[in-house]
C-alpha positions, 0 to 999 in steps of 0.5 A: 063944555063938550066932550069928544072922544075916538079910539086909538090903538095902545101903541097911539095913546103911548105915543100922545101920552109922551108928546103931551108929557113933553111939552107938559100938558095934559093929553086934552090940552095937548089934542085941543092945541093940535087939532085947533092950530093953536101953536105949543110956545113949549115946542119952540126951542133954541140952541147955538148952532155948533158952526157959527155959536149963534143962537137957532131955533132947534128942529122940532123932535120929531122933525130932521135938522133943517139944511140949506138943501131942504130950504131949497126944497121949499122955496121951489114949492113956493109961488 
């Protein structure tokens, strides 16, 4: 197996470091799931919308709530 290795400030690496402790990985699972594509099953989540009391997906923690105006949004964008 290869080793690759880059540089990142401290603010970067703390930042990782957090993302990769709160899906529990390690930081080179983290890194290899990200840059491959290879889609986390940790950071799908659901909770009950607060409106209707049905089960959602949550947004991802670094990502706003997603509205009917930003479905729109996309859906403009889409062929």
């Amino acid at each position: 197996m290869k080793t690759i290795s880059f540089k990142v400030s401290d603010e970067d690496a703390r930042h990782i470091r957090r993302l990769a402790r709160r899906e529990r990985l390690t930081v080179s699972e983290f890194l290899r799931r990200r840059s491959i594509g290879e889609p986390s099953q940790r950071m799908v989540k659901k909770t009950r919308c607060a409106h209707t009391g049905a089960e959602i997906f949550a947004p991802l923690p670094d990502e706003p709530p997603l509205t009917t105006e930003r479905v729109r949004e996309m859906l403009t964008e889409f062929p």
